[in-house]
N, C-alpha and C positions, 0 to 999 in steps of 0.2 A: 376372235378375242378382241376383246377393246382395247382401243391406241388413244395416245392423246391426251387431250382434256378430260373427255370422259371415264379411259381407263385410270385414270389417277382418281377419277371420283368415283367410281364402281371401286376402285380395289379400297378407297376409305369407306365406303360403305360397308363392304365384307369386314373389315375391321372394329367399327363397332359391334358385328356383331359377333366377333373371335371375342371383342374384350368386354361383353357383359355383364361379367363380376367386379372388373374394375371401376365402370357408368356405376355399377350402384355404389360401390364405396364412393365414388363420389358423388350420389344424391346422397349418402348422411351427411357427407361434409358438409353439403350445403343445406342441409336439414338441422344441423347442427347452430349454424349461423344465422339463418334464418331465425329458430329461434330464439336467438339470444340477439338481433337485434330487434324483436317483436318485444319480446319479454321482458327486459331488464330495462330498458328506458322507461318503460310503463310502471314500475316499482319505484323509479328514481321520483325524486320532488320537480318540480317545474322547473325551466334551466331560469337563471334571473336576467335582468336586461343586459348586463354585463357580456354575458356568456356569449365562447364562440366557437368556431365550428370544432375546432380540432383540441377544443380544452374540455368540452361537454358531449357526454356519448347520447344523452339523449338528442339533440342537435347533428349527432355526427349519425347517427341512425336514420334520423329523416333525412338527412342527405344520402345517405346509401339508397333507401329504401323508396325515396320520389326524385332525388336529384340522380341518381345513375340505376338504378337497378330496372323502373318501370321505363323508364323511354327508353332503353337500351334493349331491352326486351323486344320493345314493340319493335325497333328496327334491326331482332336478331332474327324475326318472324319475315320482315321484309326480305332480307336477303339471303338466308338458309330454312324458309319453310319451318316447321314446326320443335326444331330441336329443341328448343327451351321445353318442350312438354316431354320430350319423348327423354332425354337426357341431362334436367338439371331440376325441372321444376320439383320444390319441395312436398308440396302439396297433392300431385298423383304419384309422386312415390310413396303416401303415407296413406293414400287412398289402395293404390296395390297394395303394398302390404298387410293393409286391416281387410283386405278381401282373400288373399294368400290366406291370412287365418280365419275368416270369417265363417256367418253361417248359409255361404252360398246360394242364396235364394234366386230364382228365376227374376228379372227383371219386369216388374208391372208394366202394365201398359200404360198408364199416367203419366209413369215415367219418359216413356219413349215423345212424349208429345214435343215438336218442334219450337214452340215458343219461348221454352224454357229457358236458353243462354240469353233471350231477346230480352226477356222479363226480369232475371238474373242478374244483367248486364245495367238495364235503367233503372231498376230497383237501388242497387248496389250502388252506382253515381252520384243517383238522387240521395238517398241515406249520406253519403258519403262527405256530400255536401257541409248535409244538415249539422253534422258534428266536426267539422272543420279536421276531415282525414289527415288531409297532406300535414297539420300544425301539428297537432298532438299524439304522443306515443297509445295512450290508453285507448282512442281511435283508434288508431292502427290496428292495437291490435283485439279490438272488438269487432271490426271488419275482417283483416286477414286472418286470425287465430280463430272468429269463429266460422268462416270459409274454410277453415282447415277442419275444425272438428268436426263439421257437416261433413268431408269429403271424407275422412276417414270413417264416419257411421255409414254412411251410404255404402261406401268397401266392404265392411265387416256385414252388410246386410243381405247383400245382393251381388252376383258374379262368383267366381272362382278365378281369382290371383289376376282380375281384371280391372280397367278404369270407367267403372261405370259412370260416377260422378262427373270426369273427366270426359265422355261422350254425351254427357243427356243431361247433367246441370252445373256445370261448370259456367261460373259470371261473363269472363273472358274464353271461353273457348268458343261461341260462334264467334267473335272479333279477333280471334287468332285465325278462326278459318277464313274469315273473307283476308287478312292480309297475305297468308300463307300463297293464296291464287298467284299473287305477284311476284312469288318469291324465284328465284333463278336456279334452282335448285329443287331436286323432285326425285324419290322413289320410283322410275318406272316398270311397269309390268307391262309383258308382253304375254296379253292372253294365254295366246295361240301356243306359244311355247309353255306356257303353264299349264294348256290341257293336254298335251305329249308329254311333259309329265320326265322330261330327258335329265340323265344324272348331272351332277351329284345328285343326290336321293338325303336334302338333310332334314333330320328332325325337326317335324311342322313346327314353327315356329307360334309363340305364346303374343297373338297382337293382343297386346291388352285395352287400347281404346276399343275393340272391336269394329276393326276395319274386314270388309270384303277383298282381302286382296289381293283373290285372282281380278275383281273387276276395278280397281282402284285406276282412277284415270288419271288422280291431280291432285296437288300437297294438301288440299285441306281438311279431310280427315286423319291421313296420316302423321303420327307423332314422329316420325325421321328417327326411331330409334336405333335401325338396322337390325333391328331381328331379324325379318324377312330377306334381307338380303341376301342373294343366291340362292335363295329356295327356289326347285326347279330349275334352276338357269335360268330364270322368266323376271327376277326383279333386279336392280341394278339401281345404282344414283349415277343421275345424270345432271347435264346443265341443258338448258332452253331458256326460251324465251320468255318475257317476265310476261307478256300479253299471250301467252297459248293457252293458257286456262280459261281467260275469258272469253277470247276469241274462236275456240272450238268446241267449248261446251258451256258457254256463258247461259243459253236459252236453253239448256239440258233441265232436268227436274220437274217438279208441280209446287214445291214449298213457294211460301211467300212470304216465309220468316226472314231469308237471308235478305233478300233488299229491304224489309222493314227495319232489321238493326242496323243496316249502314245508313238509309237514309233519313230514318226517324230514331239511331240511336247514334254511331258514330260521327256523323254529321250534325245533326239536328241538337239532339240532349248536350252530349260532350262539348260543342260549343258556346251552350250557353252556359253549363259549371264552369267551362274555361273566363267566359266572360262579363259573369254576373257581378263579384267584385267592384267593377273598372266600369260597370253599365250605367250611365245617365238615365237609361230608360227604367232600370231596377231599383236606384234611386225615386224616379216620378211615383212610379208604381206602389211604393211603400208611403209614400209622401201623403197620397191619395187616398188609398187603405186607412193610414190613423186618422187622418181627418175626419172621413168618413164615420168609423168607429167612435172618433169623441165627437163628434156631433151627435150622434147619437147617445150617446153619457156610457158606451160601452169600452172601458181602459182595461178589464184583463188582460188581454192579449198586449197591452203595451209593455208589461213586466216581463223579465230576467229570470221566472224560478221554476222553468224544465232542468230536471236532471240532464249530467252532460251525455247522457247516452241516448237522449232524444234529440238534445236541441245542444250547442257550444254551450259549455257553461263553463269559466274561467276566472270569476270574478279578480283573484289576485293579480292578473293579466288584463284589466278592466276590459276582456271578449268575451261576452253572455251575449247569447242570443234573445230575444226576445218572443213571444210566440208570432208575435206580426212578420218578424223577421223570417221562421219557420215559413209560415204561408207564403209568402212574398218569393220565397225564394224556390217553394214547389209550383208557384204559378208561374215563373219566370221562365224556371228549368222544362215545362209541362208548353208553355208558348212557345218558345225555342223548339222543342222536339215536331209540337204537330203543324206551326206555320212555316221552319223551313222544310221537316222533310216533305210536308203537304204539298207544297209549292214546288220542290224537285220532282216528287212521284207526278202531282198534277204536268209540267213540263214535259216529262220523259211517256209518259203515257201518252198525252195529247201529240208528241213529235213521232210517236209509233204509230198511234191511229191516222195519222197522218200521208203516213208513210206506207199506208196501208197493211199493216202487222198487228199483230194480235201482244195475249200479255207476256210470252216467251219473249217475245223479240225486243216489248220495252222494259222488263227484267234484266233481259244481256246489256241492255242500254245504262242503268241503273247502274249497273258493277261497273260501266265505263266511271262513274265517279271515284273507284276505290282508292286509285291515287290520291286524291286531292281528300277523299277523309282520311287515309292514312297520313299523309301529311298535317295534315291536321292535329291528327293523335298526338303524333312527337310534339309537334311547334307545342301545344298544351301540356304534355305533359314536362317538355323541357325550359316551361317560362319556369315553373320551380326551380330548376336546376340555376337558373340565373338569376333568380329572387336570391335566392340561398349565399349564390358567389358574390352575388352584391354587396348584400350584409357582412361581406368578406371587405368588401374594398375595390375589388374590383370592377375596375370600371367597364370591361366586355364591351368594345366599340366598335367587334363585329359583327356582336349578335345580331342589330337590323339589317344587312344589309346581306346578311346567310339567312338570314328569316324569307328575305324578298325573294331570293334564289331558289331558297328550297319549294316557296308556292308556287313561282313559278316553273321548276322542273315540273311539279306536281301538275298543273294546270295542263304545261301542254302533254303531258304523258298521258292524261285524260283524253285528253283530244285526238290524240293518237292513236288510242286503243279505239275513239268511239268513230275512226275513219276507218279503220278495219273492219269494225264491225257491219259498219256500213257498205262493204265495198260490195259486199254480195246482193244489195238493191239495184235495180234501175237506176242510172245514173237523174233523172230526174224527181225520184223520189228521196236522195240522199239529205238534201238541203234541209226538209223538214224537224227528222231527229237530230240531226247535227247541229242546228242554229237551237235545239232545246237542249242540248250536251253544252252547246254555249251561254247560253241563258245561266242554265244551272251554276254552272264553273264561276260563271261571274257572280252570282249572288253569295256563294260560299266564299268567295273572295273577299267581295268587299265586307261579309262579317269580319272575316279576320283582320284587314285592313282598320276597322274600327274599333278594334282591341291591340291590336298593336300601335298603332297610326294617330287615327281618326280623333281616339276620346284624351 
C-alpha cells in the first residue's frame, strides 16, 4: 500500500472517482456561470467611460473571464495536469453530454488528423485578435459560445458518451497537452500490473477523451478526471518530477505537430498578439502599407466599415478597425509565428545535427523551451489582469519585478531540463545543443523584454 505523499494522492485520486456525480453537479454549476457571464454582457449596451469594474457586469465579466479565469487556467495545467478538462471545463462537459445522447457515429478519419488543435489554436488567436476578444463581450462570446456549440455538434455526432471534440479539435487542448508534460502531478499506470489484471475487479471505467490507459505514460492526454483510478490496482495519482516527461519520453512519437504549436504557436504567434499593441515595429509596418496604397490612389482599405464580427468595429468607443489595420495585424501575427518559431526550430535542429542526432532528439530539444513559453502564456495573458487593475487605480509596483523572476525561473528551468536531456551525449557533444537551448532562451527573452521593458 501507498504511504506518504503519494498515498494521500492515490487515495484523492480514488475519490474523484467515488464522487462522480458530485464533478458533474459541479460542471453545471460552472456551466451555468459560464454562461451567464458569456451571455448577458453581450446583450448589455456598451459600459460608458465612466464605468467601473465592480459597478458594470459587463466590465466585471471580462475581468472574470481574461483577468482570472484564463491565466489561472493556464497555471492550473502547470501544476495539477489536466483537471480543468477532466473536472471543471464547461465546454467538454456539454460536448459529453450531446454525445451521451447523440447519434454515435464512428469517428472519420479527417478527424483524427494531428494538426488540428495546431490549426484551431492560431486560427482562433489570430480571429481573436482581429475583433478585439479580451475588450468586448459580443467577441467573447462569438469565439467561446461558438467553440461551445461546435463542441457540442461534434458530441451529438460522433462517439458514445465521449470527448471527441475535446481529443481531435479542441483550440487549446494541444496547448493544455504540451503544459500538462510539466505538471507535478500524473495518473500513473503500471502496465504490467494492469495486464494480471489483480483485484479489485472495478467496472471499466468510461475515459471519455479516449485515452489508452493501460499504455498511458504521462499527463498529456489524460483529463485527471479519476475515473480510471484503481482500475486494476495498476492506476494511482502520483507526484514526480515536473522534467520526467520530457526527459524520458520527450524523443518518443513521429508527430511533428506538438513542436510546431509550441514553437511556431505558443511562442512565436502568442507573442506577437501579446505584443503587437505596444510594437514600434507594427506601427512602421502599417505606416508603410497606407503610404504605399495611397500612392497608388488605392484608399479602400483606409476606411472603418467591416462588420465587428470581421474586423473591431465600435465607432461609439472611437475603436474601428480599419481593413489596413486587419492586414497589418495578420502580417504581424503571421511574422511573429514563422521568424521566431523558424529561427528556434532552425537553432535546435542545427545544435541536434550538430550533436550528431537526428529529428527525435532535436524534438526532445524543442520541448526543453516549454517552460519559458508557458511562461510566456501567463506573463500575456495576465498583462490583462493588470491593465484591468489599473484602470482600477492601482498602481501594482510589483508586477515588473515578479514579471523579471517568473522569466527568469522560466529561463533556467529550460536550461535544466535541456542539461538533462543532454546528459546522455558524449560529454563533448553536449556544448553544441546546449549553446542552441541558449540562443533560443535568449531571443524569447529579449522579445519579452521589449514588451515589457524595452518599448
Amino acid at each position: 500500500m501507498s504511504t506518504g505523499r503519494n498515498g494521500l494522492l492515490t487515495r484523492l485520486g480514488h475519490a474523484l472517482r467515488r464522487h462522480g456525480r458530485g464533478i458533474r453537479r459541479l460542471q453545471g454549476a460552472v456551466i451555468v456561470i459560464y454562461a451567464g457571464l458569456l451571455v448577458i454582457p453581450a446583450l448589455l449596451p456598451l459600459p460608458p467611460d465612466q464605468a467601473r469594474l465592480f459597478d458594470n457586469l459587463t466590465l466585471l465579466a471580462q475581468f472574470v473571464f481574461w483577468g482570472l479565469w484564463w491565466p489561472f487556467v493556464v497555471l492550473s495545467v502547470l501544476l495539477l495536469g489536466r483537471v480543468w478538462c477532466g473536472v471543471l471545463c464547461p465546454e467538454g462537459a456539454l460536448s459529453e453530454w450531446a454525445s451521451q445522447h447523440g447519434l454515435g457515429r464512428g469517428i472519420p478519419r479527417w478527424m483524427r488528423w494531428g494538426g488540428w488543435p495546431t490549426l484551431g489554436f492560431m486560427l482562433t488567436t489570430l480571429y481573436g485578435q482581429l475583433i478585439s476578444v479580451y475588450d468586448y463581450a459580443q467577441a467573447a462570446l462569438l469565439i467561446l459560445g461558438g467553440s461551445t456549440v461546435a463542441a457540442m455538434a461534434v458530441g451529438y455526432g460522433y462517439g458514445r458518451g465521449k470527448r471527441v471534440w475535446c481529443r481531435y479539435l479542441c483550440p487549446v487542448s494541444g496547448v493544455f497537452a504540451l503544459l500538462a508534460k510539466l505538471a507535478p502531478l500524473h495518473f500513473q499506470v503500471d502496465e504490467q500490473r494492469w495486464r494480471e489484471n489483480a483485484p479489485p475487479h472495478l467496472p471499466p471505467p468510461n475515459c471519455a477523451p479516449l485515452v489508452d490507459i493501460r499504455r498511458m505514460r504521462g499527463a498529456s492526454d489524460c483529463h485527471a478526471c479519476g475515473r480510471c483510478s484503481g482500475q486494476r490496482d495498476a492506476v494511482r495519482l502520483i507526484a514526480r518530477s515536473g522534467n520526467e516527461e520530457i526527459v524520458r519520453y520527450g524523443a518518443d512519437g513521429d508527430s511533428p505537430w506538438e513542436t510546431r504549436l509550441l514553437l511556431y504557436g505558443v511562442i512565436g504567434l502568442a507573442l506577437g498578439a501579446f505584443q503587437w499593441t505596444s510594437s514600434p515595429w507594427f506601427i512602421a509596418l502599417k505606416q508603410t502599407l497606407a503610404e504605399a496604397l495611397a500612392g497608388r490612389g488605392v484608399l479602400w482599405p483606409l476606411q472603418a466599415d467591416a462588420p465587428w464580427w470581421l474586423l473591431t468595429h465600435y465607432p461609439a468607443l472611437n475603436d474601428a478597425f480599419t481593413w489596413l489595420d486587419g492586414l497589418s495585424i495578420c502580417l504581424y501575427l503571421g511574422a511573429s509565428s514563422l521568424l521566431l518559431g523558424g529561427t528556434l526550430q532552425g537553432l535546435l535542429s542545427l545544435g541536434a545535427r550538430l550533436a550528431g542526432r537526428g529529428v527525435a532528439f532535436a524534438r526532445q530539444l524543442s520541448l526543453c523551451l516549454l517552460p519559458t513559453g508557458a511562461a510566456g502564456l501567463f506573463l500575456g495573458l495576465s498583462a490583462t489582469t493588470v491593465k484591468l487593475l489599473r484602470y482600477e487605480g492601482l498602481a501594482l509596483l510589483w508586477v515588473s519585478p515578479c514579471r523579471t523572476l517568473l522569466l527568469a525561473v522560466a529561463l533556467l528551468w529550460s536550461l535544466g531540463l535541456g542539461w538533462q536531456v543532454c546528459a546522455g551525449l558524449p560529454v563533448a557533444r553536449r556544448a553544441a545543443p546546449l549553446a542552441a537551448l541558449v540562443l533560443g532562451n535568449s531571443v524569447v527573452a529579449y522579445a519579452w523584454w521589449l514588451l515589457f521593458w524595452g518599448w
